[in-house]
Chimera marker file (.cmm) of the C-alpha trace (Angstrom):
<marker_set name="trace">
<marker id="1" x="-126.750" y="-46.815" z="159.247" r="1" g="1" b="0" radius="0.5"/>
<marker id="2" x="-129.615" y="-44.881" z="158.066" r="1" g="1" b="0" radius="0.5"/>
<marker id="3" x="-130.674" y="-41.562" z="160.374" r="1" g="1" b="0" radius="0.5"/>
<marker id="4" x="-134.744" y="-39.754" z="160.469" r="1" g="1" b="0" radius="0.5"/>
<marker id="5" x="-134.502" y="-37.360" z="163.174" r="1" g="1" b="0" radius="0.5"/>
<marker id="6" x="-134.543" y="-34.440" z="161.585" r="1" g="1" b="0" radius="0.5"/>
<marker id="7" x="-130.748" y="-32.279" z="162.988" r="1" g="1" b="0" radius="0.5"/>
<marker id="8" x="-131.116" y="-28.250" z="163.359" r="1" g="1" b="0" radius="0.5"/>
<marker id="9" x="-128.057" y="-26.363" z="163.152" r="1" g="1" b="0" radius="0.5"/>
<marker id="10" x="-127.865" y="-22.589" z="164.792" r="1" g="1" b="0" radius="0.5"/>
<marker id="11" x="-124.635" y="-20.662" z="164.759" r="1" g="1" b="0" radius="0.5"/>
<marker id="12" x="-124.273" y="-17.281" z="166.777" r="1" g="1" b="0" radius="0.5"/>
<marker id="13" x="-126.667" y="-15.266" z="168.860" r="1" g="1" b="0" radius="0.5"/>
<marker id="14" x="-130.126" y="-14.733" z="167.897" r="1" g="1" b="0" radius="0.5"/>
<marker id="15" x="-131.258" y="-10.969" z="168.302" r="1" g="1" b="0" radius="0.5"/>
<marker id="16" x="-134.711" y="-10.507" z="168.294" r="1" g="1" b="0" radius="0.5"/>
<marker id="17" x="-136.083" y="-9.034" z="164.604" r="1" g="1" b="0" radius="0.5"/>
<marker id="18" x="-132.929" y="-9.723" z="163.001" r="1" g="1" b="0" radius="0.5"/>
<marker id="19" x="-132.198" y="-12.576" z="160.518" r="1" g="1" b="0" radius="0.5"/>
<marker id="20" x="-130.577" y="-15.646" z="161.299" r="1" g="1" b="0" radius="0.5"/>
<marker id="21" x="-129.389" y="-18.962" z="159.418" r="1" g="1" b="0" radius="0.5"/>
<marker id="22" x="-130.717" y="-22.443" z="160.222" r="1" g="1" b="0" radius="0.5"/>
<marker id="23" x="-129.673" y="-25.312" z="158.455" r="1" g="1" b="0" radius="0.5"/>
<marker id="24" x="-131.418" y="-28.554" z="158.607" r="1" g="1" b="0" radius="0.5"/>
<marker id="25" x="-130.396" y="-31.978" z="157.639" r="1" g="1" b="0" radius="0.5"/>
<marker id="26" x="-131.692" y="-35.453" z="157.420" r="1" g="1" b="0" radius="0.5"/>
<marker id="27" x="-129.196" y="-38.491" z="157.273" r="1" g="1" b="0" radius="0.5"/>
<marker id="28" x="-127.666" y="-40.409" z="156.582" r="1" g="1" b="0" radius="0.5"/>
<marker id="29" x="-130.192" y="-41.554" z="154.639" r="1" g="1" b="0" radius="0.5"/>
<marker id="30" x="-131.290" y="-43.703" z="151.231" r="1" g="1" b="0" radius="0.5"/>
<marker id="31" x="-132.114" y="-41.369" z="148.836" r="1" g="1" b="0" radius="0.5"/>
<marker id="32" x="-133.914" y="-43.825" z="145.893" r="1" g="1" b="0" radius="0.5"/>
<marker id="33" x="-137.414" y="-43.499" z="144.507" r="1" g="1" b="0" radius="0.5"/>
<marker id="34" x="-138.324" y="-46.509" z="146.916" r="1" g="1" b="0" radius="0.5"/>
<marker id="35" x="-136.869" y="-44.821" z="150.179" r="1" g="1" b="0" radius="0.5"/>
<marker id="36" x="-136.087" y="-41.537" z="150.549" r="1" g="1" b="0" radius="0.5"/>
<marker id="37" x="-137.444" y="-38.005" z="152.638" r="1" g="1" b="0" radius="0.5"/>
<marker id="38" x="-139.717" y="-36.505" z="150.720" r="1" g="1" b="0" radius="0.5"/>
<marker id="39" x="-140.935" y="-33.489" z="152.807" r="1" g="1" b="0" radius="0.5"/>
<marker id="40" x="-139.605" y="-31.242" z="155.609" r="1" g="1" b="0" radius="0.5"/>
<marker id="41" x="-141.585" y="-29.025" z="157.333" r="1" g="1" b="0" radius="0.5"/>
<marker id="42" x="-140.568" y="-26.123" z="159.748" r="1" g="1" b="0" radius="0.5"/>
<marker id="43" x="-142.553" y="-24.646" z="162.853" r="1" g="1" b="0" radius="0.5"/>
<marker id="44" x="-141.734" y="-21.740" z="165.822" r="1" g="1" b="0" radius="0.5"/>
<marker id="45" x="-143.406" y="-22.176" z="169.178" r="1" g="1" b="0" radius="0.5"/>
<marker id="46" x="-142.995" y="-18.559" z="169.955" r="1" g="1" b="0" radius="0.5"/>
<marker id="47" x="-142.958" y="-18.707" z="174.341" r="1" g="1" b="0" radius="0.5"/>
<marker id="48" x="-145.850" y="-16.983" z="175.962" r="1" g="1" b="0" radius="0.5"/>
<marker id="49" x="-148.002" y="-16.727" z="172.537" r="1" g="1" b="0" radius="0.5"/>
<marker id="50" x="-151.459" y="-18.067" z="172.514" r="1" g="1" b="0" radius="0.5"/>
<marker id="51" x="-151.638" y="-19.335" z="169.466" r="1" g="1" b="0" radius="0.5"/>
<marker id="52" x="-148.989" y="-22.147" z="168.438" r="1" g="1" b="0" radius="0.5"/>
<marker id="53" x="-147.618" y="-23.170" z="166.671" r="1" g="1" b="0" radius="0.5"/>
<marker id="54" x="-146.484" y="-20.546" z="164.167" r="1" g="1" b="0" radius="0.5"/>
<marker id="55" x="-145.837" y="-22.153" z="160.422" r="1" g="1" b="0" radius="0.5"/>
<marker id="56" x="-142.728" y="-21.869" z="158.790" r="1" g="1" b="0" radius="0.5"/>
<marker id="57" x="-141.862" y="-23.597" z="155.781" r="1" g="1" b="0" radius="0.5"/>
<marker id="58" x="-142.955" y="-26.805" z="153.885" r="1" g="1" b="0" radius="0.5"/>
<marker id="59" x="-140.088" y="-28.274" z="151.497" r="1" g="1" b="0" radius="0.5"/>
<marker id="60" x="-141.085" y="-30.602" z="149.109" r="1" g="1" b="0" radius="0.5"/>
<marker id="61" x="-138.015" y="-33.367" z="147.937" r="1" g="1" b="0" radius="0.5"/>
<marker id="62" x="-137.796" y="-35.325" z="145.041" r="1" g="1" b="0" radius="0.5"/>
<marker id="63" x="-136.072" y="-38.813" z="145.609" r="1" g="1" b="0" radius="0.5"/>
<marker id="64" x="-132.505" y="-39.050" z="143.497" r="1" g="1" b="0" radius="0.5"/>
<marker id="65" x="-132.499" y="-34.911" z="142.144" r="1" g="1" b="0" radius="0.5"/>
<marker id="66" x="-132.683" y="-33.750" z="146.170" r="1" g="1" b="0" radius="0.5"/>
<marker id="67" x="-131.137" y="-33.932" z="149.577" r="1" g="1" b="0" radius="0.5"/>
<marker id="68" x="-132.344" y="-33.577" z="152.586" r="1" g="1" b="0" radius="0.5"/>
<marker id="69" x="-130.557" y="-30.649" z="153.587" r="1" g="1" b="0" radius="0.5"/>
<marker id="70" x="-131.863" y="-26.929" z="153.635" r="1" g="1" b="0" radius="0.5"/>
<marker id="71" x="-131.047" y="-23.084" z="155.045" r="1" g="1" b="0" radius="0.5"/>
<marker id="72" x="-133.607" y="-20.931" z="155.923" r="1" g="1" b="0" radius="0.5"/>
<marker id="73" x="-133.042" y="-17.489" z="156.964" r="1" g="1" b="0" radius="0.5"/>
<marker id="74" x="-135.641" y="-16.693" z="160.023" r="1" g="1" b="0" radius="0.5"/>
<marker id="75" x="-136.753" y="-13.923" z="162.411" r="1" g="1" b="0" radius="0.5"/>
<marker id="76" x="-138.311" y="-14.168" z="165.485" r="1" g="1" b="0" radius="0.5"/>
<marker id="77" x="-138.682" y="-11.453" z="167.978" r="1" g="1" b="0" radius="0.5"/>
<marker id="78" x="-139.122" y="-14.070" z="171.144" r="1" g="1" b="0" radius="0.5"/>
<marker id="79" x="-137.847" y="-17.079" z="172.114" r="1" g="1" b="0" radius="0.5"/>
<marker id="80" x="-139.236" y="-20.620" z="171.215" r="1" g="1" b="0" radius="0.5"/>
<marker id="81" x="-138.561" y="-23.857" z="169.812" r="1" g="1" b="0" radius="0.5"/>
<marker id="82" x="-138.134" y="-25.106" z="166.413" r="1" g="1" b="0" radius="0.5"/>
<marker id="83" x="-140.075" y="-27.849" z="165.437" r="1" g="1" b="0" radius="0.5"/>
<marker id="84" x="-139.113" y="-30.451" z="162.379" r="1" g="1" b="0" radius="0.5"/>
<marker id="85" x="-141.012" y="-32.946" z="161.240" r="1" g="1" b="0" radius="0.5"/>
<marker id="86" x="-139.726" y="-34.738" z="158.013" r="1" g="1" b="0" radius="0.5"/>
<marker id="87" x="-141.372" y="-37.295" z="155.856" r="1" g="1" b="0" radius="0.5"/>
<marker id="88" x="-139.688" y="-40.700" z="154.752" r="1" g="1" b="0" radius="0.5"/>
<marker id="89" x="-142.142" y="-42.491" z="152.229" r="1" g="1" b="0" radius="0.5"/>
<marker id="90" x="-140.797" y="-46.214" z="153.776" r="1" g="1" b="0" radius="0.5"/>
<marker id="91" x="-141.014" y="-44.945" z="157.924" r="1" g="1" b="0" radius="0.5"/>
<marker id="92" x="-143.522" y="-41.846" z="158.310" r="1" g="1" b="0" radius="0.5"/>
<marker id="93" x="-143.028" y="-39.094" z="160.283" r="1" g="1" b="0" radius="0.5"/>
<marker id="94" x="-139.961" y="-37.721" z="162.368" r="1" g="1" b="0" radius="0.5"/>
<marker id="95" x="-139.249" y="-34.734" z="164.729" r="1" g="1" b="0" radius="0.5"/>
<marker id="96" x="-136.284" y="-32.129" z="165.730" r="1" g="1" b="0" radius="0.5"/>
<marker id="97" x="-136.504" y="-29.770" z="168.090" r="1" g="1" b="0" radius="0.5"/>
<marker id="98" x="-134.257" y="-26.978" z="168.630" r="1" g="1" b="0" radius="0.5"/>
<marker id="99" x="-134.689" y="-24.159" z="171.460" r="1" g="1" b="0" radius="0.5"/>
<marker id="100" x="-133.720" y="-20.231" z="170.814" r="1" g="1" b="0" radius="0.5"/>
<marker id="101" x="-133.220" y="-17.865" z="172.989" r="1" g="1" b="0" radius="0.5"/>
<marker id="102" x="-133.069" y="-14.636" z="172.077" r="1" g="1" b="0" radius="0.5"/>
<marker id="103" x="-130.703" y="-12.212" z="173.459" r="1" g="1" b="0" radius="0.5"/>
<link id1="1" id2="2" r="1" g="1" b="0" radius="0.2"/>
<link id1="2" id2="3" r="1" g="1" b="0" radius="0.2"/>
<link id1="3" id2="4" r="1" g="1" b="0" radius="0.2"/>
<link id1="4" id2="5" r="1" g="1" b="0" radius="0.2"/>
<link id1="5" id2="6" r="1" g="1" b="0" radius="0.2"/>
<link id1="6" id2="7" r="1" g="1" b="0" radius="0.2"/>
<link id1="7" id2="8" r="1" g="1" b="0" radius="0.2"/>
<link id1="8" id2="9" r="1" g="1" b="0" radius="0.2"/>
<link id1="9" id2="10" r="1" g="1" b="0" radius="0.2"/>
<link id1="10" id2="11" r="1" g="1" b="0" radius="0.2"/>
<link id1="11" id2="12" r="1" g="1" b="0" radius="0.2"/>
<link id1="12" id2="13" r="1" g="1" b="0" radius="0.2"/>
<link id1="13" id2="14" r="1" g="1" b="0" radius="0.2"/>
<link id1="14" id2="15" r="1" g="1" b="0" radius="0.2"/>
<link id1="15" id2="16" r="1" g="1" b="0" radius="0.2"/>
<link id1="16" id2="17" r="1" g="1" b="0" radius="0.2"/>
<link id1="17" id2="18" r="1" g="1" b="0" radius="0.2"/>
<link id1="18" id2="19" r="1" g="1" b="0" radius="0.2"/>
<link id1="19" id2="20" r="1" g="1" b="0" radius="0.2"/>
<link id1="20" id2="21" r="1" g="1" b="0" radius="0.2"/>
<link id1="21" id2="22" r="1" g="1" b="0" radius="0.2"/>
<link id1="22" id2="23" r="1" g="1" b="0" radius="0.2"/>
<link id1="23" id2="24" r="1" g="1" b="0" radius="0.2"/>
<link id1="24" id2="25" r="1" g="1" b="0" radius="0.2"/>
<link id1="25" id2="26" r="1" g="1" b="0" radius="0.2"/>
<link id1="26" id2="27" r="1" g="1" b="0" radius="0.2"/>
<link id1="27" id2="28" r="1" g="1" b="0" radius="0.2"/>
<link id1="28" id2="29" r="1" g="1" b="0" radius="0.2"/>
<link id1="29" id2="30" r="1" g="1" b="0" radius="0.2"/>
<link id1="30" id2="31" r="1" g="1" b="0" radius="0.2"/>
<link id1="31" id2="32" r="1" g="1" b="0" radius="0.2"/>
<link id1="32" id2="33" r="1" g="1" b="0" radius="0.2"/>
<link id1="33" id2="34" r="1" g="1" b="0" radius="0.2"/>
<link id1="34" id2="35" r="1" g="1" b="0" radius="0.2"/>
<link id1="35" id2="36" r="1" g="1" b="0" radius="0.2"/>
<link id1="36" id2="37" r="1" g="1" b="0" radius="0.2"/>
<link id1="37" id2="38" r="1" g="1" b="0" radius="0.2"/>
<link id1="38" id2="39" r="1" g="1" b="0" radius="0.2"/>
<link id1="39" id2="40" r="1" g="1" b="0" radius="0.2"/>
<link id1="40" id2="41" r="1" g="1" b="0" radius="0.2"/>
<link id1="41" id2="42" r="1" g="1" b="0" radius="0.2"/>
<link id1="42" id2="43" r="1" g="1" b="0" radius="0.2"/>
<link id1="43" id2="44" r="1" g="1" b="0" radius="0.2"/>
<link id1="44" id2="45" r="1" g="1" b="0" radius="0.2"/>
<link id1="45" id2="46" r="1" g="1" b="0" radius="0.2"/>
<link id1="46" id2="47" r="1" g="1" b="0" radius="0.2"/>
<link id1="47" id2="48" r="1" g="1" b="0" radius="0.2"/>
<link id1="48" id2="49" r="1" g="1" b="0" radius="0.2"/>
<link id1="49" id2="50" r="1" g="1" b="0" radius="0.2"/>
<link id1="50" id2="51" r="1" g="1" b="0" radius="0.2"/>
<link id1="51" id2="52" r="1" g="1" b="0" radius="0.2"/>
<link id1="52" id2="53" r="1" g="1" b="0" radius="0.2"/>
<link id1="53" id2="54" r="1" g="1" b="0" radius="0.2"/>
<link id1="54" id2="55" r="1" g="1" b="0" radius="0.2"/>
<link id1="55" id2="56" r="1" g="1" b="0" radius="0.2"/>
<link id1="56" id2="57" r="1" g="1" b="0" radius="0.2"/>
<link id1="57" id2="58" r="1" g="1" b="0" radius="0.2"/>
<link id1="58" id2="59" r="1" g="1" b="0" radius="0.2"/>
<link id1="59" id2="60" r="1" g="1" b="0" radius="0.2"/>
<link id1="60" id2="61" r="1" g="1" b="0" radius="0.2"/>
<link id1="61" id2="62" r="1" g="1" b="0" radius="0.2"/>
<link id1="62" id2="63" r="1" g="1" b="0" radius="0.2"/>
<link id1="63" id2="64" r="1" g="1" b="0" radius="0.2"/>
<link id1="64" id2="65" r="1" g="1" b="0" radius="0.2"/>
<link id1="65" id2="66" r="1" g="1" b="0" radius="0.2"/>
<link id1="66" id2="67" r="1" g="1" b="0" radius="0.2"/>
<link id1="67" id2="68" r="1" g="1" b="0" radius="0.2"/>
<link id1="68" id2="69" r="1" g="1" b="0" radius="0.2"/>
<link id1="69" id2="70" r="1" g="1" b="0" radius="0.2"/>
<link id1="70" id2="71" r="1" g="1" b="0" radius="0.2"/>
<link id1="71" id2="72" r="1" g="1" b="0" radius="0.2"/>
<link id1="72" id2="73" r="1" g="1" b="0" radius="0.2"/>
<link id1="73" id2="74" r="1" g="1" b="0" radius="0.2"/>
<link id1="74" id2="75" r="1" g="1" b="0" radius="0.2"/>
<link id1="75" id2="76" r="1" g="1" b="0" radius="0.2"/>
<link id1="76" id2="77" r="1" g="1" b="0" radius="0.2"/>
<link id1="77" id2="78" r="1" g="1" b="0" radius="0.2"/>
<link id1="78" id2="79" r="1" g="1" b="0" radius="0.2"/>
<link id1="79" id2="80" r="1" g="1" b="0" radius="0.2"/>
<link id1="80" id2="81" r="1" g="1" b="0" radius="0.2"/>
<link id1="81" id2="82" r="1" g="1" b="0" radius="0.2"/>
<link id1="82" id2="83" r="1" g="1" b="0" radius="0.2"/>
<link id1="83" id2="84" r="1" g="1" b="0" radius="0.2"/>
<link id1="84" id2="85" r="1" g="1" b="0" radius="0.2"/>
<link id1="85" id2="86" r="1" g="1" b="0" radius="0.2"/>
<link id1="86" id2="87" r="1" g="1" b="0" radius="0.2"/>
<link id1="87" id2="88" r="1" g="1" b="0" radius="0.2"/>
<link id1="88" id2="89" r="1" g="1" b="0" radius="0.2"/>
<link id1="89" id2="90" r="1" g="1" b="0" radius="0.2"/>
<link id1="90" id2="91" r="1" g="1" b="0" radius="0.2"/>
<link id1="91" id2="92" r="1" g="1" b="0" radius="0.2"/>
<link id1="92" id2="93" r="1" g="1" b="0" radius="0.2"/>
<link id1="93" id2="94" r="1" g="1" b="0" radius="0.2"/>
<link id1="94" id2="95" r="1" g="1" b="0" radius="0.2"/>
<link id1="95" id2="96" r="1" g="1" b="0" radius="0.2"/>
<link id1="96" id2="97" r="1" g="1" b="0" radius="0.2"/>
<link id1="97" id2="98" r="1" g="1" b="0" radius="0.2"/>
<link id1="98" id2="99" r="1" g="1" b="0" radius="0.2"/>
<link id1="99" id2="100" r="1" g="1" b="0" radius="0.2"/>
<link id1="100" id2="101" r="1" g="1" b="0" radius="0.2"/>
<link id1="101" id2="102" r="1" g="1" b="0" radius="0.2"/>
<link id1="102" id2="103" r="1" g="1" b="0" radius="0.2"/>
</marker_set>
């Protein structure tokens, strides 16, 4: 069975200004030129900042050469929430979220 919401991986603490690994994954899911993800995009809602949300990244996929699968190596100095929204060409937009709190 096919899967859109986008899944956000975190391991260990987050310190604040230091660099840490997030992976992010779509799937199981079709990966042909008629149905596939074709672009992940990453945003921080940094807590108590007035202007949100902060962008990240924009990933662009190409259906058969790509999966929908990639590490990012981020800082933030406060806590938040991750936002992912991910494309699929066939069933539009989905979102992850993923809190951090930083120690």
């Amino acid at each position: 069975m096919e899967s859109h919401t986008p899944k956000i991986e975190i391991e260990g603490k987050i310190k604040a200004d230091e660099p840490f690994e997030v992976k992010i994954s779509v799937g199981p899911h079709p990966n042909t030129i008629q149905h596939s993800i074709r672009k992940i995009d990453v945003y921080f809602y940094e807590d108590g900042k007035a202007f949100n949300p902060i962008y990240l990244a924009s990933i662009i996929l190409t259906p058969v050469y790509t999966e929908p699968e990639i590490s990012l190596k981020l800082k933030v100095s406060k806590s938040g929430t991750l936002y992912v929204l991910e494309y699929c060409n066939l069933h539009g937009i989905w979102e992850g979220r993923k809190g951090i709190r930083v120690e």
